[in-house]
C-alpha positions as CSV (number, residue, x, y, z in Angstrom):
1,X,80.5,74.8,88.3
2,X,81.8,75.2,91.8
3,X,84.3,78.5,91.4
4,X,87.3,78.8,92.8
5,X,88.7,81.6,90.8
6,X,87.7,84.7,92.4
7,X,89.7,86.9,93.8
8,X,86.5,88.3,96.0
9,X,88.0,86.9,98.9
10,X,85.0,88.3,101.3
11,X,82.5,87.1,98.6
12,X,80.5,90.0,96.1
13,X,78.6,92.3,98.3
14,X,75.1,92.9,97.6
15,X,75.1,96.8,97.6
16,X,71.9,98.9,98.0
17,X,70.4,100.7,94.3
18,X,72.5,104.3,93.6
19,X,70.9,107.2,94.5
20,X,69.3,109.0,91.5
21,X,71.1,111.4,89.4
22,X,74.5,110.1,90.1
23,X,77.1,111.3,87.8
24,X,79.1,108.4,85.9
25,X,81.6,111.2,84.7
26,X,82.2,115.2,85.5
27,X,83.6,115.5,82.3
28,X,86.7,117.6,84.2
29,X,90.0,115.7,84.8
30,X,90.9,114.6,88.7
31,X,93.1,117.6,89.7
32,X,89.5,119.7,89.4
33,X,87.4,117.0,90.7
34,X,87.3,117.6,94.3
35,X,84.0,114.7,95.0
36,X,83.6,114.7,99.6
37,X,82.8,110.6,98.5
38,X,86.0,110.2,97.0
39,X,87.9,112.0,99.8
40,X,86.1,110.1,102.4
41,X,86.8,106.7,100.7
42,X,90.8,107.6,100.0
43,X,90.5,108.4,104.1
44,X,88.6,105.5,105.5
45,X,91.4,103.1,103.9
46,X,94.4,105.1,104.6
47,X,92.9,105.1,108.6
48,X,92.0,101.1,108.3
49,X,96.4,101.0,107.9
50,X,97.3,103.2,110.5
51,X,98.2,105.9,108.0
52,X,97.7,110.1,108.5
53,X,96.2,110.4,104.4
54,X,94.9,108.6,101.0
55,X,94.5,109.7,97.5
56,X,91.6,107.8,95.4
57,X,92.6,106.6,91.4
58,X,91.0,104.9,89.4
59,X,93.6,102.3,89.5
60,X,96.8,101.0,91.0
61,X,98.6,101.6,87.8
62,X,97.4,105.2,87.9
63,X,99.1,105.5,90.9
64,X,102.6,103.3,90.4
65,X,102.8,105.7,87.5
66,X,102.6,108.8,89.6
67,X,104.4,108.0,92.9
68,X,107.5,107.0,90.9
69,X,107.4,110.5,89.9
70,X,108.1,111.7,93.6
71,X,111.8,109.8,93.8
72,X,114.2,112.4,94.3
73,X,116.8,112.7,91.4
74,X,119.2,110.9,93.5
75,X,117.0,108.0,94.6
76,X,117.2,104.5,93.5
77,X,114.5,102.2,93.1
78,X,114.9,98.6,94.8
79,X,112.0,96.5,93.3
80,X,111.7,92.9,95.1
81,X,111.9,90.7,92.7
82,X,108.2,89.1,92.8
83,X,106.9,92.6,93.1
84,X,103.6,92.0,90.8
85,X,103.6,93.2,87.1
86,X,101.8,96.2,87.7
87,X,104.6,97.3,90.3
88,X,107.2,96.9,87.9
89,X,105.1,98.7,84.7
90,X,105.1,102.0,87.1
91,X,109.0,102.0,87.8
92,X,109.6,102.4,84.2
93,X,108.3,105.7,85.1
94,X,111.6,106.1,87.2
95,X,113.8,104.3,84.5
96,X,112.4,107.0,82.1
97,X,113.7,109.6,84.4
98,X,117.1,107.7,84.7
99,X,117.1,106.5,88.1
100,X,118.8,103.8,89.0
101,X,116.2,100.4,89.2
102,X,117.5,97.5,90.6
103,X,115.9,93.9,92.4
104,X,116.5,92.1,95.3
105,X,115.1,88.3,96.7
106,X,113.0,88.9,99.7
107,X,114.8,85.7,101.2
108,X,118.4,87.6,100.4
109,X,118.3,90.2,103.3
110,X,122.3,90.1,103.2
111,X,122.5,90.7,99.9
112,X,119.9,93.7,100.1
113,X,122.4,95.2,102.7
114,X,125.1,95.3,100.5
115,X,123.0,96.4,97.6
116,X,121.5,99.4,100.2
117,X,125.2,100.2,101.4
118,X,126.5,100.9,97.5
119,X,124.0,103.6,96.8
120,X,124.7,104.6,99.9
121,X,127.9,105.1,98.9
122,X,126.7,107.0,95.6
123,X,124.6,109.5,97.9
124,X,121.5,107.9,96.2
125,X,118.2,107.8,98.7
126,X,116.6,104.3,98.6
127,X,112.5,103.4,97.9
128,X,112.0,100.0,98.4
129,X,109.1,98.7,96.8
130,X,107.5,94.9,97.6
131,X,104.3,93.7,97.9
132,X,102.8,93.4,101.5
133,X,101.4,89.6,100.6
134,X,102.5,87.4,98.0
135,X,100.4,84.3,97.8
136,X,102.4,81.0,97.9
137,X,105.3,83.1,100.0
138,X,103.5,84.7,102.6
139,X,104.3,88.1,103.9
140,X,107.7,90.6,103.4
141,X,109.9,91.1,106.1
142,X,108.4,94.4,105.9
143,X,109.9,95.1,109.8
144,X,113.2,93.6,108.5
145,X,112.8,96.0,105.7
146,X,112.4,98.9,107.8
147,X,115.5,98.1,110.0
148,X,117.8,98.1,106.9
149,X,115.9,101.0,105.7
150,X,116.3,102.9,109.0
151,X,119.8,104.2,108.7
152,X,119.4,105.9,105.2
153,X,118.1,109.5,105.6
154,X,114.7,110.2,103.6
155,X,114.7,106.2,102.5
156,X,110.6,105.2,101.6
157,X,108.9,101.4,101.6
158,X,106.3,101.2,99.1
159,X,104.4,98.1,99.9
160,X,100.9,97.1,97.5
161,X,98.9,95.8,100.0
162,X,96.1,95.0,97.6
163,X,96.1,91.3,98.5
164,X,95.7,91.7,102.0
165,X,93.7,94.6,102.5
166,X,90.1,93.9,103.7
167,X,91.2,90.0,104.4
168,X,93.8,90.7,107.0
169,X,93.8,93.1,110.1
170,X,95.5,93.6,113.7
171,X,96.1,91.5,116.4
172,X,96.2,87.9,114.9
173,X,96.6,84.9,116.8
174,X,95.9,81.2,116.4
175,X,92.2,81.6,117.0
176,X,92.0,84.7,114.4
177,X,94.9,84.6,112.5
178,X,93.4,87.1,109.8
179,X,93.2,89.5,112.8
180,X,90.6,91.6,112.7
181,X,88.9,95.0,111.4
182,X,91.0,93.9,107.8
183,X,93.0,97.1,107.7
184,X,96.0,94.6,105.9
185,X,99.1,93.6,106.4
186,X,100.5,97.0,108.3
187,X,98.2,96.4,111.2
188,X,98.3,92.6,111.2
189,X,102.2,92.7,111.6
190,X,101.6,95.7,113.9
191,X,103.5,98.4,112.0
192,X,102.7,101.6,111.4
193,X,104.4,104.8,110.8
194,X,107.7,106.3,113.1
195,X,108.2,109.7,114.2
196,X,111.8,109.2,112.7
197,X,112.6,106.2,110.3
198,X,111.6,105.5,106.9
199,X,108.6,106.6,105.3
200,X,105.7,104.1,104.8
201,X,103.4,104.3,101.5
202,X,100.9,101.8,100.6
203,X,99.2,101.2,97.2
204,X,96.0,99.3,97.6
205,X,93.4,98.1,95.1
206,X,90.1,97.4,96.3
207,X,89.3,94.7,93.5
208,X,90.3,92.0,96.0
209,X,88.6,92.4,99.5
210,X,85.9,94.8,98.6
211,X,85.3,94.2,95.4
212,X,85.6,97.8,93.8
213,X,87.9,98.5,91.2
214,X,89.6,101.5,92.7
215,X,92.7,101.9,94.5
216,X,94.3,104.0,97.2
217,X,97.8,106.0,98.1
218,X,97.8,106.3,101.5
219,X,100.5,107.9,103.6
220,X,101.9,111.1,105.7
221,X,99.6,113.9,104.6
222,X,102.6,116.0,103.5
223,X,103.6,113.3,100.9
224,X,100.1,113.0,99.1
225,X,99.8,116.8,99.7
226,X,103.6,116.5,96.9
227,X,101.4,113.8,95.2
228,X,98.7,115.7,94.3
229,X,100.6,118.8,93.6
230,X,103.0,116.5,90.9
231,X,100.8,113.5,89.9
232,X,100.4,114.1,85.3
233,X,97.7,111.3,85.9
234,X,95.5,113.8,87.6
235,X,96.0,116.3,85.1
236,X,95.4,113.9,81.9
237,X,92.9,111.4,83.1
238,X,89.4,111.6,84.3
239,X,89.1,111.2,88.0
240,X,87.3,107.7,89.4
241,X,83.7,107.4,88.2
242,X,80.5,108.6,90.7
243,X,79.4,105.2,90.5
244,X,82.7,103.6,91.7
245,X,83.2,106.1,94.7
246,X,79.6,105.7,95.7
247,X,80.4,101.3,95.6
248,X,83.7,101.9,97.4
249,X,81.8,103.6,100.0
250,X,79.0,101.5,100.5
251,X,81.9,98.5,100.6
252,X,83.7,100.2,103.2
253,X,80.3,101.0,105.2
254,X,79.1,97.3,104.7
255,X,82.4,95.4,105.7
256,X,82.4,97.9,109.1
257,X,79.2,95.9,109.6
258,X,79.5,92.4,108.1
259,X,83.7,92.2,107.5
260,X,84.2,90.8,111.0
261,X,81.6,87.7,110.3
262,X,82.9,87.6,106.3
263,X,86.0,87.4,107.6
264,X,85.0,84.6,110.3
265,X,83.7,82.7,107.5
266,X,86.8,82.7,105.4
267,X,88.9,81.2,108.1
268,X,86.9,78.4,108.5
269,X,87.0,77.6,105.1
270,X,90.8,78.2,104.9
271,X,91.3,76.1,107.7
272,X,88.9,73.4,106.6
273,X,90.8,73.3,103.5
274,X,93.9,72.6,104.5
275,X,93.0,70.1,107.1
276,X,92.0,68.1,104.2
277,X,94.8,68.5,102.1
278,X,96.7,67.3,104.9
279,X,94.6,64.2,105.1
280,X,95.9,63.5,101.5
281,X,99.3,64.0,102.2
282,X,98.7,67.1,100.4
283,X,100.4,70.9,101.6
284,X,99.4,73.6,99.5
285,X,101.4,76.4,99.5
286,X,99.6,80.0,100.6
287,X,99.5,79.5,104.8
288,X,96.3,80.8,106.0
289,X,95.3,83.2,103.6
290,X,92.9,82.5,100.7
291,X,95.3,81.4,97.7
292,X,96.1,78.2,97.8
293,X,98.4,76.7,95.6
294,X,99.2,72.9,94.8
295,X,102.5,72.5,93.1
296,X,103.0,69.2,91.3
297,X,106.0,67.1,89.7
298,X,105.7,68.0,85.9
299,X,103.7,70.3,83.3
300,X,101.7,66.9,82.3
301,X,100.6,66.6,85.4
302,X,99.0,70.2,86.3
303,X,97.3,70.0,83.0
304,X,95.6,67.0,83.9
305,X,94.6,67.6,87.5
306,X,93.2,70.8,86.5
307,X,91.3,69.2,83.7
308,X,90.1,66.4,86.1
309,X,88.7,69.0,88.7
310,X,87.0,70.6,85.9
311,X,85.5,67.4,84.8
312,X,84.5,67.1,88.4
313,X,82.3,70.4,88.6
314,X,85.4,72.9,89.9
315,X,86.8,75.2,87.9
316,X,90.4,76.6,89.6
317,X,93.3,79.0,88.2
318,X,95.9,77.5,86.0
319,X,98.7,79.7,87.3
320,X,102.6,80.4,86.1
321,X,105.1,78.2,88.4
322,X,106.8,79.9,90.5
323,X,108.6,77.3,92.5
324,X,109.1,75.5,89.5
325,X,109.8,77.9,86.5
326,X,107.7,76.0,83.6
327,X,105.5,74.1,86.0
328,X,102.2,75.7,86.1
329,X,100.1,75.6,89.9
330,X,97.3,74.9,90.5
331,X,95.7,77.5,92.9
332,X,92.0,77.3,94.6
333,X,91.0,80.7,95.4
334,X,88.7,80.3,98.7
335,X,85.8,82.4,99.5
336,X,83.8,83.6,102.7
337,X,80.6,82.4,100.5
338,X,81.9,79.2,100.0
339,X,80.1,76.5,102.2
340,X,81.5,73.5,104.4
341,X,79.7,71.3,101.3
342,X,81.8,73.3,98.5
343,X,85.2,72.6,100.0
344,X,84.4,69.2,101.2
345,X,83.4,68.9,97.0
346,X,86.8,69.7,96.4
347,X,88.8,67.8,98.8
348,X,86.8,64.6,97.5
349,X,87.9,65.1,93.6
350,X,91.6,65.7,95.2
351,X,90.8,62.9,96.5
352,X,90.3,61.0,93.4
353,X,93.0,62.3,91.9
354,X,95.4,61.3,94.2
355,X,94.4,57.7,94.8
356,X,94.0,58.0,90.4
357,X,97.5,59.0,89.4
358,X,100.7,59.5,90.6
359,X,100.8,62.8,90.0
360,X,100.7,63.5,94.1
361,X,103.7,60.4,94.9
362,X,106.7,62.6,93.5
363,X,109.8,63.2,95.2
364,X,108.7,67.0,94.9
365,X,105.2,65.8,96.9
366,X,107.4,64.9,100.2
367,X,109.7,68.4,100.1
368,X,107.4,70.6,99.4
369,X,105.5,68.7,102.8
370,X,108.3,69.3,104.8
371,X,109.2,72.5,104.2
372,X,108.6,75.9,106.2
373,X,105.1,77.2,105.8
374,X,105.1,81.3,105.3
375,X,101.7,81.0,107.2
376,X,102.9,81.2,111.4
377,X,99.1,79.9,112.5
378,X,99.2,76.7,109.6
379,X,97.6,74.1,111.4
């Protein structure tokens, strides 16, 4: 079976044996586990997005839990309203506390205005929390975000850059438009941190581009200095493992070396994807980043083309509809160690399917090919 379910957008990373006598466990929780790895692991990230400092959990829900705990007691939180699940489990955190928690559309920017404007009025301090990339919309308005942000004194974003982290970096253009050095979507929309304006934070899991699960706070010093002076996780949970410091690490160390050609490689098969689908008549949703989603007509017929592809040797992700509530998508996850020969498999049973059934010839088929793609460099 030919997968296309991975979320290891760089492809697994062959990572050298541990060196002996490496601790799984110190037995202490994380506020008395001071490990140099960890530190220099939380660092390297928070420096790949421009930012001053990063913590090191053991998860991104670790730290959603925590950072919700540094709203002031008259902040709101203003969730967008695709944040991902995990997002949303740490702002109960805030609820508990009896903030204020409210959502906004990322494609309402008016109607965040007025929803910024009446706290405002209450004397409440915004934190905006989105995710940096959403596959099948693309990126936030995070600069947009910042400008409405920018006249409400002490107001944070909060972005989870986990999808983009080690995938995208600065400096895209249509030759390289994942940019380069994969720092995410801060450097690839060339943002980064003002002297005066809202404050940035980033919550990153390295599950996705490096293949470790661990995650990352990064931000001004001062603020995870607060974070680790306030964050109960630290105090009631066991910090991340030796072994999982030691593999973020060596990930970090190998995609300084390889991530540029990994990187390279992934484009080429993005591209080469959706050059095909376009020969079918076919747009997936996802622009140029590795999540590609094909939404079709009914329920009946996602079942079936994902059954079909499996039948054919590919096994893809059966996801929740999101432009069509009940629909599911169907969503190729593409790979820097996929080959030329894996996607051309792919675009063949597509093929089949389309010239097959009529599950490509709806009325849905031809909007969904006219309308704006999130991805600036689609071809």
């Amino acid at each position: 079976m030919l997968d296309f379910t991975s979320a290891l957008y760089l492809g697994p990373q062959a990572l050298p044996p541990p060196p002996p006598g490496l601790a799984l466990t110190t037995g202490r929780p994380a506020v008395l586990d001071h490990h140099s790895r960890a530190q220099w692991v939380a660092h390297a990230v928070a420096r790949r997005q421009g930012l001053e400092a990063g913590e090191l959990a053991p998860s991104s829900l670790h730290l959603f839990w925590d950072v919700f705990g540094l709203v002031p007691a008259r902040g709101v939180v203003l969730l967008e309203r695709s944040l991902y699940p995990v997002g949303r489990w740490g702002s109960l955190r805030a609820r508990a506390r009896g903030l204020p928690v409210a959502t906004f559309r990322a494609d309402d920017l008016p109607g965040l205005a007025r929803l910024l404007h009446a706290y405002q009025q209450q004397g409440r301090t915004p934190w905006l929390v989105t995710d940096g990339w959403h596959p099948g919309h693309g990126p936030a308005p995070l600069a947009k975000y910042l400008r409405l942000l920018a006249p409400h004194p002490g107001a944070t974003l909060l972005i989870d850059d986990t999808q983009a982290f080690g995938v995208l970096g600065a400096r895209p253009g249509k030759s390289r438009p994942l940019g380069q050095g994969g720092g995410g979507l801060l450097p690839w929309a060339g943002l980064g941190p003002l002297p005066r304006g809202p404050e940035l934070l980033t919550i990153t899991s390295l599950a996705k581009g490096l293949g470790v699960p661990v995650a990352v706070l990064a931000g001004r010093a001062a603020r995870l200095a607060q974070f680790r002076r306030r964050a109960e996780t630290r105090v009631h949970t066991s910090p991340v493992s030796g072994w999982h410091a030691w593999a973020a690490e060596q990930a970090l160390r190998h995609d300084a070396r390889h991530g540029h050609a990994a990187r390279r490689r992934l484009g080429l098969r993005i591209a080469q994807f959706r050059r095909a689908m376009a020969g079918l008549g076919i747009r997936p949703l996802g622009g140029y980043f590795p999540v590609q989603k094909l939404v079709l007509a009914r329920t009946t017929a996602a079942l079936g083309l994902h059954q079909q592809l499996r039948q054919a040797g590919l096994n893809t992700l059966l996801l929740a509809g999101e432009t069509r509530p009940g629909v599911p998508e169907v969503a190729f996850c593409l790979r820097a160690d996929h080959s030329a020969a894996d996607i051309d498999h792919a675009a063949a049973a597509l093929a089949r399917a389309a010239r097959g059934t009529d599950w490509f010839s709806s009325p849905l088929s031809v909007v969904l090919r006219h309308e704006p793609d999130p991805d600036p460099f689609a071809p």
